[in-house]
C-alpha positions in Angstrom: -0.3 8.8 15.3 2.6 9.0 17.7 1.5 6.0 19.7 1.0 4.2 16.3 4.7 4.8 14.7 6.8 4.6 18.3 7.2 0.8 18.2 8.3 0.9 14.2 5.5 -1.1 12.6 5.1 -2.6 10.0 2.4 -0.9 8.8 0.0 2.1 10.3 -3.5 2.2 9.1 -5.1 5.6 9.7 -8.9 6.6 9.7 -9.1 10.6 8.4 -6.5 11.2 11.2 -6.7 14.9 10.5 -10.3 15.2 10.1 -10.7 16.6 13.5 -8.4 19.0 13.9 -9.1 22.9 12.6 -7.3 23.8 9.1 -4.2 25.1 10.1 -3.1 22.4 12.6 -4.1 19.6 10.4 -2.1 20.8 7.7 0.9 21.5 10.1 0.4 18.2 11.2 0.5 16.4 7.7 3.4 18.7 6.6 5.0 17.2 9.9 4.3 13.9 9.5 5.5 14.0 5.3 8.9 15.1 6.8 9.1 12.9 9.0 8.5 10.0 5.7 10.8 11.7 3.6 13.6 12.0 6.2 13.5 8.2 7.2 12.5 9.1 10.8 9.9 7.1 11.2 10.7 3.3 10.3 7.9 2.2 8.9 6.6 -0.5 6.5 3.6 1.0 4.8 1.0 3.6 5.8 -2.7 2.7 4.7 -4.7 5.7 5.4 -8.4 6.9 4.3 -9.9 9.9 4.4 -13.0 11.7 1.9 -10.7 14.7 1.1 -9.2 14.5 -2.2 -6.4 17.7 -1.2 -5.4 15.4 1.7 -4.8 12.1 -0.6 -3.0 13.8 -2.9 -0.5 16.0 -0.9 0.7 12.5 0.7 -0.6 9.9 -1.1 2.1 7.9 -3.0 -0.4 5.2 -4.4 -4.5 6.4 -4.1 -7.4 4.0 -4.5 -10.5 5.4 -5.5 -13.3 3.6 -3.5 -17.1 3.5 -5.4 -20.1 1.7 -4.0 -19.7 -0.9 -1.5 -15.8 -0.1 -0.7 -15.3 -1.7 -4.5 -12.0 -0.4 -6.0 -12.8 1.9 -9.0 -9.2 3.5 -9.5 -5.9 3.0 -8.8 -3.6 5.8 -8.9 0.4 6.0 -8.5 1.9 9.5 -7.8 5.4 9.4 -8.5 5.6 13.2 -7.6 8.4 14.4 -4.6 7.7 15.8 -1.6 6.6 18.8 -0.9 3.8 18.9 -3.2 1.8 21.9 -4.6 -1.7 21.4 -4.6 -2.1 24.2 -7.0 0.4 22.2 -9.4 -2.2 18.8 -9.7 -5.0 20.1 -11.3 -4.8 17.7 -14.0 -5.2 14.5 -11.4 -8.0 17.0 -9.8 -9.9 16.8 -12.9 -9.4 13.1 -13.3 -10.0 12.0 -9.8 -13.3 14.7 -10.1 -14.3 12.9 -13.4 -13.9 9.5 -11.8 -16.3 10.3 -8.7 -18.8 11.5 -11.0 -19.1 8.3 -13.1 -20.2 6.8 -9.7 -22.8 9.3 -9.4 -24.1 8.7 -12.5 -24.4 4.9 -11.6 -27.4 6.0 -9.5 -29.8 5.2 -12.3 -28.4 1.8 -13.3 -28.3 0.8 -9.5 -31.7 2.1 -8.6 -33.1 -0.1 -11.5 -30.6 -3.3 -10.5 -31.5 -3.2 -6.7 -34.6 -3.0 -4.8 -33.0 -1.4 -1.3 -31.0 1.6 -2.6 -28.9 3.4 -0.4 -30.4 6.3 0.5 -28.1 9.4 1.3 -28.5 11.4 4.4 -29.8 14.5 2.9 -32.8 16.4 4.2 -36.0 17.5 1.6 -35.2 20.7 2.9 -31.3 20.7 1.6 -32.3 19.4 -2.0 -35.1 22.1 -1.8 -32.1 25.1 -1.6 -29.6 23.1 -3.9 -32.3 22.9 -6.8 -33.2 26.4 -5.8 -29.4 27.7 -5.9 -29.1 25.8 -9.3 -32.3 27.1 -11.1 -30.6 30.4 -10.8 -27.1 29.6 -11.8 -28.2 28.2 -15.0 -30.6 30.5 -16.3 -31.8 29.4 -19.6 -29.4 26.3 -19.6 -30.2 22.9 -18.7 -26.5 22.1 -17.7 -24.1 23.1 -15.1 -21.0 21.3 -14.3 -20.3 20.1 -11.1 -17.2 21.5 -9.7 -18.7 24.7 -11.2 -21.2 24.3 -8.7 -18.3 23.7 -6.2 -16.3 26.6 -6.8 -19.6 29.0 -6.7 -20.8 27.4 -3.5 -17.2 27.3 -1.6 -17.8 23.8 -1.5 -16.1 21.0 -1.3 -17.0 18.5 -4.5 -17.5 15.8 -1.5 -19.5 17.4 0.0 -21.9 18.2 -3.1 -22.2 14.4 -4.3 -24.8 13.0 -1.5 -27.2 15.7 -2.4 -26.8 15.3 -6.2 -27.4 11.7 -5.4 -30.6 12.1 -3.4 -31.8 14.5 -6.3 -31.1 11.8 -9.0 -32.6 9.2 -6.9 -35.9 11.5 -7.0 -35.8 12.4 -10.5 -35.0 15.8 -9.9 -31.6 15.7 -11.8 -29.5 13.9 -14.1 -25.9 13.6 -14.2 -23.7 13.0 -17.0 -20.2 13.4 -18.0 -19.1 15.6 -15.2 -22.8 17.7 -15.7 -25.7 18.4 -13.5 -29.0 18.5 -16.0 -31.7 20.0 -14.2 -34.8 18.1 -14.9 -38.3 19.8 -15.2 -39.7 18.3 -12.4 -36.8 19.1 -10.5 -37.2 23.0 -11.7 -40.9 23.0 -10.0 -39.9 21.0 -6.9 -37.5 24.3 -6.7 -40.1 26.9 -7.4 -42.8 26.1 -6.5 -44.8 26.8 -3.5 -44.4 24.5 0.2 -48.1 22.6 -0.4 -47.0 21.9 -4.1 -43.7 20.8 -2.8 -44.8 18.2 -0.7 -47.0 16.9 -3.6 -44.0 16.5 -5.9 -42.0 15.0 -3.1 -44.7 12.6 -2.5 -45.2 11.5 -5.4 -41.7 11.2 -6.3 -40.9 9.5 -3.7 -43.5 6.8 -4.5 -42.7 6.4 -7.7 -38.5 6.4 -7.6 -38.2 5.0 -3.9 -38.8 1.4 -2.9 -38.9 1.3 0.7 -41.1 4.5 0.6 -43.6 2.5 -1.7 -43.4 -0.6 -0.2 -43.7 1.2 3.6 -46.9 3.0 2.1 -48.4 0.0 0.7 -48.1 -2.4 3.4 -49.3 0.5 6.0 -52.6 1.6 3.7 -53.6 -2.9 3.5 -53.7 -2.5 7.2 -57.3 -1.8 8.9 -55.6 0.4 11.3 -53.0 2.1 9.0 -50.0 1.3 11.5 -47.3 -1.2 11.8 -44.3 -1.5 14.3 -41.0 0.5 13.5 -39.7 -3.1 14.0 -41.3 -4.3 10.9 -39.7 -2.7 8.8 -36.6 -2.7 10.1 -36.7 -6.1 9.6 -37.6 -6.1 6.0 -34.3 -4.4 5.0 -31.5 -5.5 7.4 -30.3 -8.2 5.3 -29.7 -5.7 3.0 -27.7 -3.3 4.8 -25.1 -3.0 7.7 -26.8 -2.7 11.5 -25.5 0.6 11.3 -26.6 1.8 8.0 -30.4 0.0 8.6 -30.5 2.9 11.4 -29.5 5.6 8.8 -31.6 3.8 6.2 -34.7 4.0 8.6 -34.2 7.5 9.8 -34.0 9.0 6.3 -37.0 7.5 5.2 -38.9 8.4 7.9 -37.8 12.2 7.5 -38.2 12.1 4.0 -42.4 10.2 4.6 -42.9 13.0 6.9 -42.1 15.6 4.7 -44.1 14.1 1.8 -47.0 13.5 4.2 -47.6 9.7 3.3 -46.3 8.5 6.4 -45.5 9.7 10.2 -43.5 7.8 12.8 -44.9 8.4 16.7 -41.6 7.8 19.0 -44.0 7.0 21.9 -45.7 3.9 20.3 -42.8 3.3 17.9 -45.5 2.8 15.2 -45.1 4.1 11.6 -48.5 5.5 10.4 -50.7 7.1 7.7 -51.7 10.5 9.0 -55.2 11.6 8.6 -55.2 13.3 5.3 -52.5 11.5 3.7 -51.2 12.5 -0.2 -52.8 10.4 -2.7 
């Protein structure tokens, strides 16, 4: 940041500048560099900065855009509020910043049915396992929690909760609706039940909500050998994603084929496969 403001520019664009640093110096930092603003020290234009944490917008944000799906603009926000702020003193932009990052969640369903290469979030079986687990118990005999319920109960950040809800609505393990987790009965037994019965779910939830998975599967069981090139595949989706997120794309579907047994990648012969006693 110093390097960035020492010549006066006209405007400083920061990537989560603070998301390195431990709690304490970050916010010493931010409360630093807000003084700094409000005393005129720094001469500068405009500051464009992003970052995923929601306390961090709104403690310095004047103006916020809300980012959804493919970096399109959702919300725009103006905070006419002075410096210092009190975080404690905003729950009502909280709740409507919350509310907005929701309706994007919910989304899921309507893109998933739209598009043929969904995103997938980088969430293991494993995770959504203990997250549907964690949530059978908080609700009891409901069918609803709300989410930043689920935040506060967890000490988590709601950030950090929204790629697993996604990968569990992807699935068909969840539905999410006005600011609401609904647990679906299939998600309930994919919590509950045993590991073999588990994998059977997965599998065959996988097949049916997932694409790629279903596409990767078919193409793999035509073939006499029941093996194709990594490369392949890779191939099929990278007009439809970023170099880098192909990579992320692959990698998750290969860790969620493995769990579900219908497919297994060997790193050696960089050849996806059908293991021996695949899941029907």
């Amino acid at each position: 940041i110093a390097r960035a403001i020492v010549s006066d520019p006209e405007v400083v664009f920061m990537d989560e500048p603070f998301s390195n640093l431990d709690i304490l110096t970050a916010e010493a930092l931010r409360r630093d560099f807000i003084d700094m603003i409000s005393e005129q020290k720094i001469r500068v234009g405009a500051i464009v900065m992003v970052t995923h944490s929601i306390e961090e917008a709104l403690i310095m944000g004047k103006r916020i855009l809300i980012l959804g799906k493919g970096g399109k603009i959702v919300e725009e926000m103006k905070l006419p509020i002075p410096y210092p702020r009190n975080i404690r003193n905003m729950q009502e932009v909280i709740d409507k910043i919350h509310t907005i990052l929701s309706q994007s969640v919910e989304e899921t369903e309507l893109i998933k049915r739209k598009q043929r290469y969904i995103r997938l979030p980088d969430v293991s079986p494993n995770t959504m396992i203990g997250f549907l687990d964690i949530i059978v118990d908080m609700l009891g005999q409901k069918d609803r929690i709300n989410i930043f319920e689920i935040s506060q109960k967890l000490l988590l950040d709601v950030d950090d909760l929204y790629p697993v809800l996604e990968a569990c609505q992807i699935l068909g393990f969840i539905d999410v609706k006005e600011g609401d987790v609904i647990l679906l009965e299939n998600g309930r037994e994919f919590a509950k039940s045993d590991p073999v019965r588990q994998k059977e779910i997965f599998s065959k939830a996988l097949l049916e909500n997932v694409f790629l998975a279903k596409e990767i599967y078919a193409i793999l069981k035509m073939k006499k050998e029941k093996r194709m090139k990594l490369d392949f595949f890779i191939d099929i989706i990278k007009e439809h994603f970023s170099k880098s997120e192909v990579k992320r794309q692959i990698n998750t579907i290969l860790i969620w084929g493995r769990f579900a047994e219908i497919f297994e990648y060997d790193e050696k012969s960089e050849d996806v496969y059908i293991p021996e006693s695949p899941v029907s």
